[in-house]
N, C-alpha and C positions, 0 to 999 in steps of 0.2 A: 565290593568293598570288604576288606578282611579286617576284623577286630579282634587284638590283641587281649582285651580280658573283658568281662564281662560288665564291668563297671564303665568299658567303651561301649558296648549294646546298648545298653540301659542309658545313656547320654543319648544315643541317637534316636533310640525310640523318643523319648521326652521331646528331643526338636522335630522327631516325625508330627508328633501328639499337635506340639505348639504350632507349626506353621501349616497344619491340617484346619484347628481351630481358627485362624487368622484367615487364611485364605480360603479357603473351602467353606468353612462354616459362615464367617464374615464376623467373626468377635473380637472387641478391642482387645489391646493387649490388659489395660487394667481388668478386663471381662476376664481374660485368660488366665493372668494371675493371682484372680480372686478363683475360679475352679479349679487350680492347679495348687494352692498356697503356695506359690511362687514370689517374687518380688518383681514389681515391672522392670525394672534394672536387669534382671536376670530373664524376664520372657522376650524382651526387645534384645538380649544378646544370642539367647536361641535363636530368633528369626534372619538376627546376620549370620549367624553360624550355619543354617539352615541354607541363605543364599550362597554362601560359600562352598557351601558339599553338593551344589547343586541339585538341592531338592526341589528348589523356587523356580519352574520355568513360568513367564509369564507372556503371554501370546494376545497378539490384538486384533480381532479381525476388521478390517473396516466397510466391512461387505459393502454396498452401494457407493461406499464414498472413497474405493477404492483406487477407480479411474479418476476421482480426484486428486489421491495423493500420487498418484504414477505420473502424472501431468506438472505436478508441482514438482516432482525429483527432476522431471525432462526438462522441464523451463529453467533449474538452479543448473545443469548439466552443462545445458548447451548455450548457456548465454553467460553474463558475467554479472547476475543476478545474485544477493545474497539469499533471498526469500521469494517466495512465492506462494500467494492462495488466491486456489481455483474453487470458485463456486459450481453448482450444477445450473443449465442452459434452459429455460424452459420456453421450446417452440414458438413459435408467433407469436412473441407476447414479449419486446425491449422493454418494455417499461417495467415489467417484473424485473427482469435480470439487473435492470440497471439500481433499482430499489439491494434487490440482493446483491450486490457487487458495491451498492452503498454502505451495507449495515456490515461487511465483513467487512469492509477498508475501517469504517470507526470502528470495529472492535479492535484492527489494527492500532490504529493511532492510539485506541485509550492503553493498548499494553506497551505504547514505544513510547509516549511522552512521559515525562519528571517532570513535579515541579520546578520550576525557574527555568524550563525551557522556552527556547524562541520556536511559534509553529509557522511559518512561511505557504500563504496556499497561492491556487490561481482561480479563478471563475470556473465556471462551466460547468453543465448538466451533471458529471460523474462530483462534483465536487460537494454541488449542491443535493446530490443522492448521499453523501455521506453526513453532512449535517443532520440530515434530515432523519440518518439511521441512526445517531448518537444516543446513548442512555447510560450515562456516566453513575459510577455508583458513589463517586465523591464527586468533592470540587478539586479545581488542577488551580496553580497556582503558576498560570502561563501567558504569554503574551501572543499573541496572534498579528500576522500584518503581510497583506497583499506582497505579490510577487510581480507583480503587472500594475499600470495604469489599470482604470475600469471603464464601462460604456452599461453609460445608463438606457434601462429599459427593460429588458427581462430579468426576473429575478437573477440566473445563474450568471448572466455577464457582467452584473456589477457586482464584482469583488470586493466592495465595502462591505456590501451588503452581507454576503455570503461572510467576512470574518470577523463583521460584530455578534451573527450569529452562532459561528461555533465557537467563538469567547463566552456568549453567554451561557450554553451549553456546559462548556466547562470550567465556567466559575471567575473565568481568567479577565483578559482585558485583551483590546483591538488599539492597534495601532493602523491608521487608515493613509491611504494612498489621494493625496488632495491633488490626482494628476489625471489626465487623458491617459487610454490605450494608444492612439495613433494623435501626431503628431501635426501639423499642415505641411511641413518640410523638415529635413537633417538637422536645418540649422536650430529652427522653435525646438527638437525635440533636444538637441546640448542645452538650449538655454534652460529648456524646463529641467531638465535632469540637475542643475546645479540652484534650483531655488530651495531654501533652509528645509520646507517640511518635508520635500518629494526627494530629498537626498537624504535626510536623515532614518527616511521606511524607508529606502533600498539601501544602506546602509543595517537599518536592523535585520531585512531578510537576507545580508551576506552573511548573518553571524547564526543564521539557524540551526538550531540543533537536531529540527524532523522540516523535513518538507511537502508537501499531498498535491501532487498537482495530477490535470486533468493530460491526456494525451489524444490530442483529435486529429482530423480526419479532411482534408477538404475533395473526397472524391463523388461525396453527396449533397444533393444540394439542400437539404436539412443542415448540414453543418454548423455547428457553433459558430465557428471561424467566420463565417459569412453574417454572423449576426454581431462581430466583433470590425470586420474589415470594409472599410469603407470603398467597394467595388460593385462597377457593370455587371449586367449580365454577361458581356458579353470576355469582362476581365476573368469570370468566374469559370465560364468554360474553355478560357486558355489555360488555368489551374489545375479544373479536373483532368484535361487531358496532356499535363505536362510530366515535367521529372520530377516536382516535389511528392516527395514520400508521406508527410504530414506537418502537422502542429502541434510543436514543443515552448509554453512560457508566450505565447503567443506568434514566437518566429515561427516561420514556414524552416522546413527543415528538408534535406536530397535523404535519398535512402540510404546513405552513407553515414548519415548522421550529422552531416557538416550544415553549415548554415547556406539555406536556398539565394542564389543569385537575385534577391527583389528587392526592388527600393521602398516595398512596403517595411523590408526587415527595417532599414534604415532610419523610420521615423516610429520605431517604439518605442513606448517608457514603459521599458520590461527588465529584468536583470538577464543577462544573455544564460543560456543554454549550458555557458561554460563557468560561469560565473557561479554555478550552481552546483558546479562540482564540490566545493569545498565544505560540502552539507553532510553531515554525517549519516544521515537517514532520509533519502530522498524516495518516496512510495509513490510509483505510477499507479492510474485506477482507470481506465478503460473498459467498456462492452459492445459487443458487435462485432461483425465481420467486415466493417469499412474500418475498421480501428487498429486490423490487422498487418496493414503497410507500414500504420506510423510508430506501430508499436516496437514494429522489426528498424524500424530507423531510429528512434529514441536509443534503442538497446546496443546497435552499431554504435552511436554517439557515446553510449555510457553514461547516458543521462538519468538511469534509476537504478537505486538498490534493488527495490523490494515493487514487487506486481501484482494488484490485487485484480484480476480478469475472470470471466466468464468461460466455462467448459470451452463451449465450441470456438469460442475465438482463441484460445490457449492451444486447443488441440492444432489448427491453423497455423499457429505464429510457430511451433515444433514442426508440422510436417516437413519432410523432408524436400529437397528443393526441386527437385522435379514434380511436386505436387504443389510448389509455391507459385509455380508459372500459371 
């Protein structure tokens, strides 16, 4: 850098001095410009001036949680994902990951929801790990409401349950689903779908503004799905060993994305897969390696923005496809 007179020198040293103090030393600017007799107006125009001459290089290292954020670029890359965050995987132990895959999805939600938004969820264990991770620093002025019928009995499958309490949580209010997941036929499940209360919540969760749903799995037989779906045993292992790829909003879904050939799809009071598309902010939350088919068929479907996954299942759902077989 060549400086024409001295009174350039002297300029520069002064923004060396100030963005040495600011940055290296760690003092406010008012700090600065009470050691310098400066005026904050003028130590805060040093330090843009400063960024400008490129004195200011700033460098981040994210040592350990690096392979996290490589993971997060690979998943926005290769998919049609606007966001992604990967948690770290800890060995033998789901129930950890799935608590940790809880509390980042609600740290999610609390930085994507506004007041006067609609939150739209579904049941199930990841959904019920995010409740559970909430610690909101205010109250949201929000309304909540099923995306599905619900099926009582375990906490995480009745979806009542699950959105009166992350209303309470955040201050807000619940709008409840007065309907079945499954249906007894095609026919019961249009009649129910057009009664005043159960058309009025799928009506609210068309207009959502954030979505949080669960994406499962029916290739294990822990499976959620199987504590939602009214089937045999022996219906249960024509499933695991079929062509559905998973469970999306409670439809069985192909690895393509498209909705599974079942007459289960046909008698749910669910809002469809596609119906969901019109949600500005829809956040998948999955953990596991049985989560890894449905995750890659959601994502073919185009059924989420934003993924909040587990290391090793994320590293999985990137591998490349001769490692997918």
């Amino acid at each position: 850098m060549v400086f024409e007179n001295r009174e350039d020198l002297a300029t520069i040293r002064k923004i060396h001095t100030v963005v040495t103090l600011h940055f290296v030393e760690g003092m406010t600017q008012s700090e600065i410009a009470a050691r310098l007799n400066l005026s904050a107006s003028k130590v805060n125009r040093l330090i843009r001036r400063g960024r400008e001459l490129g004195m200011v290089k700033i460098s981040i290292d994210a040592g350990p949680f690096q392979r996290l954020v490589d993971l997060e670029g690979e998943l926005v890359r290769s998919t049609a994902l606007g966001t992604a965050v990967v948690t770290p995987t800890v060995e033998g132990n789901p129930d950890t990951n799935l608590q940790v895959v809880g509390r980042a999805a609600a740290n999610e939600l609390l930085e994507t929801i506004r007041d006067g938004d609609v939150i739209a969820i579904t049941g199930g264990k990841a959904l019920s790990a995010v409740v559970d991770g909430l610690d909101p620093d205010r109250v949201f002025d929000v309304t909540v409401v099923p995306l599905t019928g619900g099926v009582q009995g375990k906490y995480y499958t009745d979806v009542n349950h699950l959105a009166t309490q992350l209303a309470e949580r955040l201050g807000g209010r619940a709008v409840l689903m007065h309907a079945p997941l499954f249906a007894e036929s095609r026919e019961e499940r249009d009649t129910l779908m057009e009664v005043g209360s159960i058309k009025q919540a799928f009506d609210l969760a068309r207009r959502a503004n954030v979505a949080m749903v669960g994406i499962g799995s029916v290739e294990t037989e822990g499976s959620s799905y199987y504590d939602l779906a009214p089937l045999s045993e022996s219906d249960r292992a024509l499933l695991r060993g079929g062509e559905v790829g998973g469970e999306f909003l409670a439809h069985l879904i192909a690895d393509d994305g498209s909705l599974a050939d079942s007459p289960l799809n046909s008698r749910l009071l669910a809002l469809s897969p596609s119906e969901l598309a019109a949600c500005p902010t829809t956040i998948g939350v999955a953990v596991g390696p049985e989560k890894v088919r449905p995750i890659r068929a959601a994502l073919a479907g185009g059924y989420i923005r934003s993924l909040i996954v587990d290391e090793e299942t994320a590293a999985s759902v990137v591998a490349p496809d001769e490692e997918k077989k």
